[in-house]
C-alpha positions in Angstrom: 35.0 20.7 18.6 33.4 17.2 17.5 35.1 18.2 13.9 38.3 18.5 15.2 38.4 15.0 17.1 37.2 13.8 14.0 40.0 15.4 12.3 42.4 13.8 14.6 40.5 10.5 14.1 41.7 10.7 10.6 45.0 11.9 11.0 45.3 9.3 13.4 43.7 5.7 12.5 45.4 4.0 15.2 43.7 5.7 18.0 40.4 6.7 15.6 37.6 7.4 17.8 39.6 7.7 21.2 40.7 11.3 20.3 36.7 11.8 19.3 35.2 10.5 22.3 37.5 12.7 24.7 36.8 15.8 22.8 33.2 14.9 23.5 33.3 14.4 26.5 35.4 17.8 27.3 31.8 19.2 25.1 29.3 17.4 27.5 31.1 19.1 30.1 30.9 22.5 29.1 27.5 22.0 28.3 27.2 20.3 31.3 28.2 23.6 33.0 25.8 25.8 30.7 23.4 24.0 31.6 23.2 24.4 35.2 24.0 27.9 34.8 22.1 28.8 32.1 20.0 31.9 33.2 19.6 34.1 30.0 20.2 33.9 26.7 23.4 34.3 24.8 23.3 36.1 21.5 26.2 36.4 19.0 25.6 38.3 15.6 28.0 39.1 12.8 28.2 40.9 9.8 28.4 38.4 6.9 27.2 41.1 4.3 26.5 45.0 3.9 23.7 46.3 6.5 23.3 42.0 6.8 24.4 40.1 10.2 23.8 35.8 10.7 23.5 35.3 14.7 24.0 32.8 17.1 22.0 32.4 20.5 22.0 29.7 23.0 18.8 29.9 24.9 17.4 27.3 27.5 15.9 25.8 25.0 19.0 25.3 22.7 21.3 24.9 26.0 19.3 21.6 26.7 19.5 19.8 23.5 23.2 20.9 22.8 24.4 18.9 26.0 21.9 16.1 24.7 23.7 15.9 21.3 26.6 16.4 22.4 26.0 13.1 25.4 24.4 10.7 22.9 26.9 11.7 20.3 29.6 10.8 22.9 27.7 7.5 24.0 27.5 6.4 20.2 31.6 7.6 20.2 32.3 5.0 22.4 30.2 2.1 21.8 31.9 2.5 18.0 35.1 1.7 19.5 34.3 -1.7 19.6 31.6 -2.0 17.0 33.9 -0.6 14.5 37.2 -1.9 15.7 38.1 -4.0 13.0 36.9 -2.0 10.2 39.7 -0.6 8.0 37.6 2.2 7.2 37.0 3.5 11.0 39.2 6.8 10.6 36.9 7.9 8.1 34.4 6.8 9.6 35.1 9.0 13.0 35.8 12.1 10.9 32.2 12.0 9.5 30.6 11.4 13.0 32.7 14.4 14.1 31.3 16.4 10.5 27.6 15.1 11.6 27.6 16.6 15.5 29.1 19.9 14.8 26.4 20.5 12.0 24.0 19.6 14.2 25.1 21.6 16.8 25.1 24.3 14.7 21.5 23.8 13.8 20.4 24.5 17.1 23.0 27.6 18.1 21.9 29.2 15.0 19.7 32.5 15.9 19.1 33.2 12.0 17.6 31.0 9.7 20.1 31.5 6.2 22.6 30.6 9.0 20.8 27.6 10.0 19.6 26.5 6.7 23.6 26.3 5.6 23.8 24.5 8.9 20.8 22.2 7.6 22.0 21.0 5.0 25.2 20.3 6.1 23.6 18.1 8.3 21.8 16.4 5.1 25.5 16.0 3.4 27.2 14.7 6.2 24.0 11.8 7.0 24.9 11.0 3.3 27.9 10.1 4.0 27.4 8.2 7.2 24.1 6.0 5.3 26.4 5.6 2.5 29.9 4.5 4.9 29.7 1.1 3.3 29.3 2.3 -0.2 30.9 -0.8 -1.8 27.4 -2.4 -2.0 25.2 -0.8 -4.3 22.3 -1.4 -1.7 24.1 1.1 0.6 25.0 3.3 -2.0 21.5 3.5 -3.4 20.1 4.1 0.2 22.6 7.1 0.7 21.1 8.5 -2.0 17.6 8.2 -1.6 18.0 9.8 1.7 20.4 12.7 0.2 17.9 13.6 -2.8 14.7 13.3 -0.6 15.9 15.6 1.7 17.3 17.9 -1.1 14.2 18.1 -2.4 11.9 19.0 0.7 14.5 21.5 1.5 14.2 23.6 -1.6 10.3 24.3 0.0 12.2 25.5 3.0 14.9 27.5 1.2 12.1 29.1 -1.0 9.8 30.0 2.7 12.9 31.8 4.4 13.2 33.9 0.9 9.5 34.5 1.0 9.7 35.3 4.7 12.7 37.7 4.3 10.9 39.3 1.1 7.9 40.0 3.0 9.9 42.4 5.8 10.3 39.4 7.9 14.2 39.9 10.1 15.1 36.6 9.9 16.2 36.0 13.1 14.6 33.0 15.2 14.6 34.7 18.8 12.6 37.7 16.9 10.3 35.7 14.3 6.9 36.9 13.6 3.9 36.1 11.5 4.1 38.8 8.5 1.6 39.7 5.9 2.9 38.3 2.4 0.8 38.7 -1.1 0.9 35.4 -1.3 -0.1 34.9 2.2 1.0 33.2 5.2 -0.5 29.9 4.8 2.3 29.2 1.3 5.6 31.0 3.8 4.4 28.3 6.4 4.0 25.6 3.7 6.9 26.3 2.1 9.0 26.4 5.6 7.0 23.0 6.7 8.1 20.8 3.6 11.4 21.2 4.9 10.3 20.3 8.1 8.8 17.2 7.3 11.2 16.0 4.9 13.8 16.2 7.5 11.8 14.5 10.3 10.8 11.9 8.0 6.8 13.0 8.1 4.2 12.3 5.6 4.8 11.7 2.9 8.2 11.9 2.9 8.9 9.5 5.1 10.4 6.4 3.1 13.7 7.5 3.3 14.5 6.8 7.0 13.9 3.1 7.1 16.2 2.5 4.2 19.1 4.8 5.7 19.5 1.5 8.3 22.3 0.5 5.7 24.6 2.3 7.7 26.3 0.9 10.4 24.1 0.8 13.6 25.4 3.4 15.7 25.4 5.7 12.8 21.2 4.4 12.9 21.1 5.9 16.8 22.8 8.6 16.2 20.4 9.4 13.4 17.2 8.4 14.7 17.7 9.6 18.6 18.9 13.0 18.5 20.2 14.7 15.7 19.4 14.9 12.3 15.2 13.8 12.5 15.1 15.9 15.4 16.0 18.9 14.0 13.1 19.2 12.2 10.9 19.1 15.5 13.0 21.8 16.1 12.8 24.2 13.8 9.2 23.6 13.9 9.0 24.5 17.8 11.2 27.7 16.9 8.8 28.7 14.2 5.3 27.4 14.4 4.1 31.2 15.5 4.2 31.9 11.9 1.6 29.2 11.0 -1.8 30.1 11.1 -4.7 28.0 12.4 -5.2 26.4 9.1 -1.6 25.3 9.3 -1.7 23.9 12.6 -4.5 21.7 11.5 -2.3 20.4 8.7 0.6 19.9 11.1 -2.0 17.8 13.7 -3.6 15.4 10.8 0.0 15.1 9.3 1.7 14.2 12.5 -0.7 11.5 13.8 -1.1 9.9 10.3 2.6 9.6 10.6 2.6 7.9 14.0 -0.3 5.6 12.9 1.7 4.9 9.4 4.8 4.3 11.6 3.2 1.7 14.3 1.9 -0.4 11.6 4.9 -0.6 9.6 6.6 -1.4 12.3 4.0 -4.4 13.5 4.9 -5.7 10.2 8.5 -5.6 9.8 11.4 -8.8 10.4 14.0 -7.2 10.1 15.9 -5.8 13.5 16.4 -1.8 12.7 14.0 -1.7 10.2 11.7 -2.2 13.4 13.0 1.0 15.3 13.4 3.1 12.2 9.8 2.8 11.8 9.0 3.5 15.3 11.2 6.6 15.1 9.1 7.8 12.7 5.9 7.1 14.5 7.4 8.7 17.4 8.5 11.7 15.6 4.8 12.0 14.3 3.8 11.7 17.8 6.3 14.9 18.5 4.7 17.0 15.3 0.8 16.6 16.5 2.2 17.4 20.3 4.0 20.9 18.4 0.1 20.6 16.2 -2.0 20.7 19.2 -0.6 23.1 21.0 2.0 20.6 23.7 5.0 22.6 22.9 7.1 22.3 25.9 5.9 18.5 26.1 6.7 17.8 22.7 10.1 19.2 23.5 10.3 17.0 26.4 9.6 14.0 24.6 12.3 14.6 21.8 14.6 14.7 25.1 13.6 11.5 26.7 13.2 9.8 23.1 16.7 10.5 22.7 17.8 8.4 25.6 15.5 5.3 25.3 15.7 5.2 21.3 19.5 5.4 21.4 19.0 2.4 24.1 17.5 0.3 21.6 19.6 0.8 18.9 22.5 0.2 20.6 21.4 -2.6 22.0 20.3 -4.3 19.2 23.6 -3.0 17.5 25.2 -5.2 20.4 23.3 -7.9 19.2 24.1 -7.5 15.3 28.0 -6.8 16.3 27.6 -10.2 18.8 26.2 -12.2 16.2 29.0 -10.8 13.2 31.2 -12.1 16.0 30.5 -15.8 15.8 30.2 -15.6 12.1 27.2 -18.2 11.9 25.9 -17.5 9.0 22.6 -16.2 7.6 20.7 -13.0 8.1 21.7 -12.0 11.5 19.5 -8.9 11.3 16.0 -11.1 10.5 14.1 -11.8 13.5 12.6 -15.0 12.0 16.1 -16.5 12.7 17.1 -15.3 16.3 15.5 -15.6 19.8 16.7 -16.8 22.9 19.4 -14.1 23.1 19.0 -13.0 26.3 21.4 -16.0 28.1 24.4 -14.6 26.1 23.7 -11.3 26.2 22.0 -10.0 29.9 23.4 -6.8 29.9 21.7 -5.7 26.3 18.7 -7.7 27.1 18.1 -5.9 30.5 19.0 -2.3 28.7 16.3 -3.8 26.1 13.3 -4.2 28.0 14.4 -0.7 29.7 14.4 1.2 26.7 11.1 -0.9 25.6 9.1 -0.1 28.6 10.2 3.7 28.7 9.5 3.6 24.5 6.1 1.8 25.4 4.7 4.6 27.7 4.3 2.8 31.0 4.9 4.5 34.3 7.8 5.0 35.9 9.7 5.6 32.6 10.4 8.4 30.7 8.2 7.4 27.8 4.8 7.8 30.4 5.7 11.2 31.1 5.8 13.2 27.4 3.7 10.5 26.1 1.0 11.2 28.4 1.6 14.8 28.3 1.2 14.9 24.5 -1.8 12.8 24.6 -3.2 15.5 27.4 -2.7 17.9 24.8 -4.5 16.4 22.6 -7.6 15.9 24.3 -7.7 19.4 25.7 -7.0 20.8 21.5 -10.3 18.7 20.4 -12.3 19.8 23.7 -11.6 23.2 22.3 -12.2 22.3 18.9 -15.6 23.3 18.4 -16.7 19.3 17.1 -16.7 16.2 18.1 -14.9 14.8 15.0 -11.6 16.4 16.4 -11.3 14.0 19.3 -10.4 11.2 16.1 -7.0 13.0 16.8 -6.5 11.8 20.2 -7.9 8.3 19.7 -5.8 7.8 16.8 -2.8 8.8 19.4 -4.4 6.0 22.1 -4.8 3.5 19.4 -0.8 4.1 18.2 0.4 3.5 21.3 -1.7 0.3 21.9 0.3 -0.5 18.7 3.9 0.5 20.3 3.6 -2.1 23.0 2.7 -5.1 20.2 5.3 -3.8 17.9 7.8 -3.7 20.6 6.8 -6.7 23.1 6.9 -8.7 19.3 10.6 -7.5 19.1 11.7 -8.8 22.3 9.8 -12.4 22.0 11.5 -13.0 18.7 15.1 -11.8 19.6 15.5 -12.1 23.3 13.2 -14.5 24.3 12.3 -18.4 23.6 14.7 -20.4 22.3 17.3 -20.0 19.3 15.9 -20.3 15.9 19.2 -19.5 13.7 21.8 -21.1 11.7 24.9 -22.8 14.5 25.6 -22.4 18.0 25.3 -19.6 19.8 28.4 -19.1 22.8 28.9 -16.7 25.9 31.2 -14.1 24.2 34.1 -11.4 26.4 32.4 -8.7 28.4 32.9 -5.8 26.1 32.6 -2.3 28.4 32.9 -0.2 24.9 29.6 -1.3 24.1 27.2 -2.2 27.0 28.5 0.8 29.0 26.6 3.0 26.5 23.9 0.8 26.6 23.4 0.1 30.5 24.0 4.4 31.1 21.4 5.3 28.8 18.8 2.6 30.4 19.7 4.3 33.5 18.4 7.8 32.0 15.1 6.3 30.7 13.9 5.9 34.1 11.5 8.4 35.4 12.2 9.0 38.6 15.6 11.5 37.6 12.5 13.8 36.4 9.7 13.4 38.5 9.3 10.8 42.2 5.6 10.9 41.6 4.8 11.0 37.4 0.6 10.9 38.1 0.9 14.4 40.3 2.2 17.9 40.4 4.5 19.7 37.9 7.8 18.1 36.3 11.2 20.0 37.7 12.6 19.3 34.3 10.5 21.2 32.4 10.7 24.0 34.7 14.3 24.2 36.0 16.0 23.4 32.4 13.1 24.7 29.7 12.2 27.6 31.8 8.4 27.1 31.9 5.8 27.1 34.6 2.8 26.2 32.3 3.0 22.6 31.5 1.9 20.4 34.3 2.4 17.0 34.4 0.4 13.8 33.1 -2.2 15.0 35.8 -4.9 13.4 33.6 -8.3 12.6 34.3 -8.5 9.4 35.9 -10.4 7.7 33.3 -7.9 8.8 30.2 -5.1 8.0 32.4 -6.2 4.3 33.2 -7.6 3.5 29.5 -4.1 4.7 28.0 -2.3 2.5 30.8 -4.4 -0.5 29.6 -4.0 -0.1 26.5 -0.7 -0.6 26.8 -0.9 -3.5 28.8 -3.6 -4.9 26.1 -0.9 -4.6 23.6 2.1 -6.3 25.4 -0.4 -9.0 26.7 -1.7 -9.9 22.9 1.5 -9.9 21.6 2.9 -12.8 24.1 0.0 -14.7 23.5 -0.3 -14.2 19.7 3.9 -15.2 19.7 4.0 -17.9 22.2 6.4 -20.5 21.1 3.7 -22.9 19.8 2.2 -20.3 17.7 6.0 -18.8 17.3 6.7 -22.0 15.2 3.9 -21.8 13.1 4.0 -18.2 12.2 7.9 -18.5 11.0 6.5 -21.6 8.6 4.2 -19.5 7.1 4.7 -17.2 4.3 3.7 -13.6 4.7 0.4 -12.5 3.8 -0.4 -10.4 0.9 -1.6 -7.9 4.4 1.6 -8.6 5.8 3.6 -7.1 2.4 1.4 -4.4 2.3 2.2 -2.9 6.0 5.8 -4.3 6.1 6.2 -1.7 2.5 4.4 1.4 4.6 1.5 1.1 2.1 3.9 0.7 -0.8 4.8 4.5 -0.6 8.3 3.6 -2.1 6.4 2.0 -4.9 3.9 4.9 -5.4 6.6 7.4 -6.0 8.5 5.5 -7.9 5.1 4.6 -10.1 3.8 8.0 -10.3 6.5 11.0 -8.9 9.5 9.3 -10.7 7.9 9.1 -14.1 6.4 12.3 -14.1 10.3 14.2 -13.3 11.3 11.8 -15.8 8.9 13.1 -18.4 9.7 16.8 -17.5 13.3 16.0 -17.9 12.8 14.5 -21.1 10.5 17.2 -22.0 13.1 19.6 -20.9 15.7 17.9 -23.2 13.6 17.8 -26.0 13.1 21.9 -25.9 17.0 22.2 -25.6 17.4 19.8 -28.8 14.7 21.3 -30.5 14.6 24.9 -29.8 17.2 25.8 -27.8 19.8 24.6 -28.7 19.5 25.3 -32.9 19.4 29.1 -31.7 22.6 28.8 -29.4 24.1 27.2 -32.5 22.9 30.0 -34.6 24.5 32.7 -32.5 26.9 30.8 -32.3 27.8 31.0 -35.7 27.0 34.6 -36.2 29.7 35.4 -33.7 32.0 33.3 -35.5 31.9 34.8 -38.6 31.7 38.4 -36.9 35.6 37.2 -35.2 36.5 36.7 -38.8 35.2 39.7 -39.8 37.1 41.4 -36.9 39.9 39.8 -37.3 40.4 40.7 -41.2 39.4 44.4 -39.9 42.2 43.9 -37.1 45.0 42.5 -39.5 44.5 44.8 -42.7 43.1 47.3 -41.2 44.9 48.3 -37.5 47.8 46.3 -37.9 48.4 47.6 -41.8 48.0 50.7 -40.5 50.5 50.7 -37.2 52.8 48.8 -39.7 52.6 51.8 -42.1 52.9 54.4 -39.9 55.8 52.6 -38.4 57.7 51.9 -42.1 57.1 55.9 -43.0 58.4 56.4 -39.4 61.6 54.3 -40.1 62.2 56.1 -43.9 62.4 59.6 -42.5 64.3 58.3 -39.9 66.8 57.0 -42.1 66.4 60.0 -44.2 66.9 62.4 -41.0 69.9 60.4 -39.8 71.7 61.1 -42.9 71.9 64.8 -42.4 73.9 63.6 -39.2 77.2 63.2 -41.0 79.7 64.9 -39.3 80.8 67.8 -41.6 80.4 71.3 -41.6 79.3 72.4 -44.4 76.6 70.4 -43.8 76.0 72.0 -40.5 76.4 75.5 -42.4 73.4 74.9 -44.3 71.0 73.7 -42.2 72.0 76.9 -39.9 71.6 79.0 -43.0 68.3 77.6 -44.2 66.9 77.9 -40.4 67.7 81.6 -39.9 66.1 82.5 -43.3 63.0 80.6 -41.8 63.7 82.9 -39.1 63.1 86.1 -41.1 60.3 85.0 -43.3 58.4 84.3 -40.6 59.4 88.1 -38.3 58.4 89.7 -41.6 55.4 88.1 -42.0 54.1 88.5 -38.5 55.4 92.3 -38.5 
């Protein structure tokens, strides 16, 4: 369905996105309807190949994050009415929104996992495009890219697990899936299957392509980093993780909470506006994988939902603040955060949605954020009581610290955007009250409040998790009292240091100086990009040239070789052909045209002639009765 308004988005430029936001909204309602309906599964299975059927199955898992797709894909629908209004290009750009959502969509109704992979990758083509949309500047272009081959690359390891998997007896089908013995065991199917996984969700250590895919336009950014593509690989990993063993799981944990620590403290470090959030996405994310790691599942799952709503938020909003900004045409970088502040007199509505989504993305109570973050840091603490050693509670400390690290990372954002005073180049002026955009923005602050999933988030069981993900196991954040009061302060520590360290004396001073040689080093995520492109790049360089240098040398002389043999062998056949087959048709066929002529002259009409030949048959005739008497 979100292809085919995208289709008519394209057909028709004029009323591009309109036709794309209804059709979503018809698909939130259905889903809308499945989801308070939703009792059992729903399986689907065809036969693609010979004694081979793909599936499809909506579950209550799959129910749930269809209608969230399918909402936040609306909500980023509309708010690109007005953000992309004037862009010749916004046709286009609808029709690969459209291509985007249905691919994801088909991610999570997919039941096998060849059907899902084709599913998963489409999902890879179509974010290509949307990073890319601007493709005129080579920055974009080059963005587009990095984020297409990164995630090409991961995915092989996935495509080469699923074979494995299948190989080794395993169905294929994600309702069904199973840990199966393999020769080359378990632990390399997992692998294989996780590389995927954590090149799609933008894990360690493939995580530098996310922060550079900002170079599309900023609703493209939500719709990337809320709900779709990132999240499908906490996905598949929730539908799959029973075929990890415990070694695995281990790998998962330290994997997802060096990401979220990565994350925070590239995020601490960054000036630019969505550079900010793309690197708290990823911490988040990481925050998702050790939940999945440590054994949170249904918590995990619940903080991809709220994350969704809060994240979106926030990209929108500062979207809002980008588009606003474009508006006035003033000049400069409007996306550096050196050169804004004071925004929130111009722009309440996106400053109040702001410091909605930052509390709920923060972790206090009362929001969203406090009750899957809390519930993933339970987790956490309960996997290293089991552990065995005391060296496993690092995990859950690590998690504390990171979101002591949220709260300065995000309280830093709204000082240097929102609050103070203007720092930027002209004059900033009250601008029209556009609905297209702080609709969005004000309905998904709404949904990042707690109480629509819990009236008391310290006590009891959360009806969400129970009504919708069909689970009676996960309680709450009923924490001990001491965990649950340390991670609340934390929080607070962090927003508190973070006003004091950017009060607007200090504020003036900090924007004089020049970054520290620190500063670089955090702002580049540790100079990952540089790594790579110091050590991975020139090794696949060297095996390409490598590679080249066989085909030139060895290759390629026998190819010419045979080559040549086969030549002369069609010459030889061909002299064979003309004097031998065709001389030979072309003889048969001149001494079948002399006895033809020959014959035809005994046709002549007289009878004498005809005398003769009787004559000479009948003696025939006789000499041959005689001899056979």
């Amino acid at each position: 369905m979100p292809f085919i308004g995208g289709i008519f988005s394209f057909v028709l430029p004029s009323k591009a996105g309109i036709v794309g936001s209804l059709v979503l909204l018809l698909a939130v309602i259905m889903a809308s309807y499945g989801l308070l309906i939703h009792q059992n599964s729903w399986f689907y299975r065809f036969a693609w190949l010979p004694d081979w059927e793909l599936g499809f199955q909506v579950d209550q898992v799959s129910v749930v994050l269809i209608w969230l797709v399918c909402f936040i894909s609306l909500m980023v629908h509309f708010f690109s009415l007005s953000y992309m209004n004037d862009d010749p290009g916004k046709g286009r750009y609808f029709l690969k929104l459209g291509f985007f959502t249905t691919a994801m969509l088909g991610i999570l109704m997919s039941d096998h996992l060849i059907l899902l992979f084709m599913f998963w990758e489409l999902v890879g083509f179509s974010s290509y495009l949307l990073i890319g949309f601007w493709y005129q500047e080579i920055n974009n272009a080059q963005a587009a890219r990095i984020a297409f081959m990164t995630n090409r690359i991961t995915d092989a390891g996935l495509l080469v697990g699923i074979l494995l998997l299948l190989s080794a007896g395993g169905t294929g089908y994600i309702s069904s899936i199973e840990m199966v013995d393999h020769p080359m065991g378990t632990f390399w199917i997992g692998t294989c299957m996780l590389m995927g996984i954590l090149g799609k969700s933008a894990q360690f250590p493939f995580l530098t392509w996310l922060p550079q895919a900002m170079a599309g336009p900023t609703p493209v950014s939500a719709l990337i980093h809320a709900a779709t593509m990132v999240a499908a690989g906490v996905y598949l990993l929730f539908r799959i993780f029973v075929i990890f063993d415990p070694d695995l799981m281990l790998l998962v944990v330290l994997l997802g909470i060096l990401t979220a620590l990565i994350g925070a403290i590239a995020a601490l470090n960054q000036t630019n506006l969505k550079r900010v959030l793309a690197y708290s996405t990823i911490s988040q994310l990481g925050f998702m994988v050790m939940g999945l790691g440590v054994g949170a599942y249904d918590m995990a799952i619940f903080h991809l939902w709220t994350h969704a709503f809060f994240k979106a938020g926030l990209f929108l909003s500062i979207g809002s603040v980008i588009h606003y900004l474009s508006i006035l045409e003033i000049g400069g970088d409007v996306q550096n955060m050196r050169h804004l502040g004071g925004l929130r007199k111009y722009l309440p509505v996106t400053f109040w949605a702001y410091v909605v989504g930052m509390l709920a993305l923060i972790g206090l109570p009362f929001f969203t954020g406090f009750l899957s973050k809390e519930g993933i840091l339970l987790g956490a603490f309960r996997w290293a009581e089991h552990g065995g050693h005391p060296v496993y509670y690092l995990v859950p400390f690590m998690a504390m610290f990171t979101t002591f690290l949220t709260a300065c990372y995000m309280g830093r954002q709204l000082i240097l955007v929102f609050l103070g005073s203007y720092r930027g180049p002209g004059v900033l002026k009250k601008q029209p009250f556009l609905w297209a955009e702080n609709l969005p923005i004000g309905l998904l602050a709404i949904l990042s409040l707690g109480v629509f999933y819990t009236l008391n988030p310290f006590h009891g069981k959360i009806p969400f998790l129970i009504f919708w993900l069909g689970t009676n196991q996960v309680e709450s954040v009923n924490h001990p009292g001491d965990i649950l009061i340390f991670s609340i302060l934390l929080m607070l520590l962090g927003l508190g240091w973070v006003f004091w360290r950017y009060r607007e004396v200090r504020l003036k001073k900090w924007i004089s100086l020049n970054p520290s040689s620190l500063t670089h080093f955090a702002e580049n995520a540790f100079y990952l990009d540089q790594i790579y492109m110091k050590t991975l790049v020139p090794a696949f360089n060297w095996i390409v040239v490598q590679t080249a240098r066989v085909d030139e040398v060895l290759i390629n002389p026998i190819i010419d070789r045979f080559a040549v043999f086969f030549v002369v062998l069609g010459k030889v056949i061909n002299l064979i052909d003309k004097n031998l087959v065709d001389g030979g048709v072309q003889l048969i066929s001149r001494l079948t045209e002399v006895a033809g002529d020959n014959l035809r002259k005994l046709q002549n009409a007289r009878v004498q002639m005809h005398f003769v030949v009787a004559l000479l048959g009948l003696l025939l005739l006789l000499l041959w009765l005689i001899q056979t008497s």
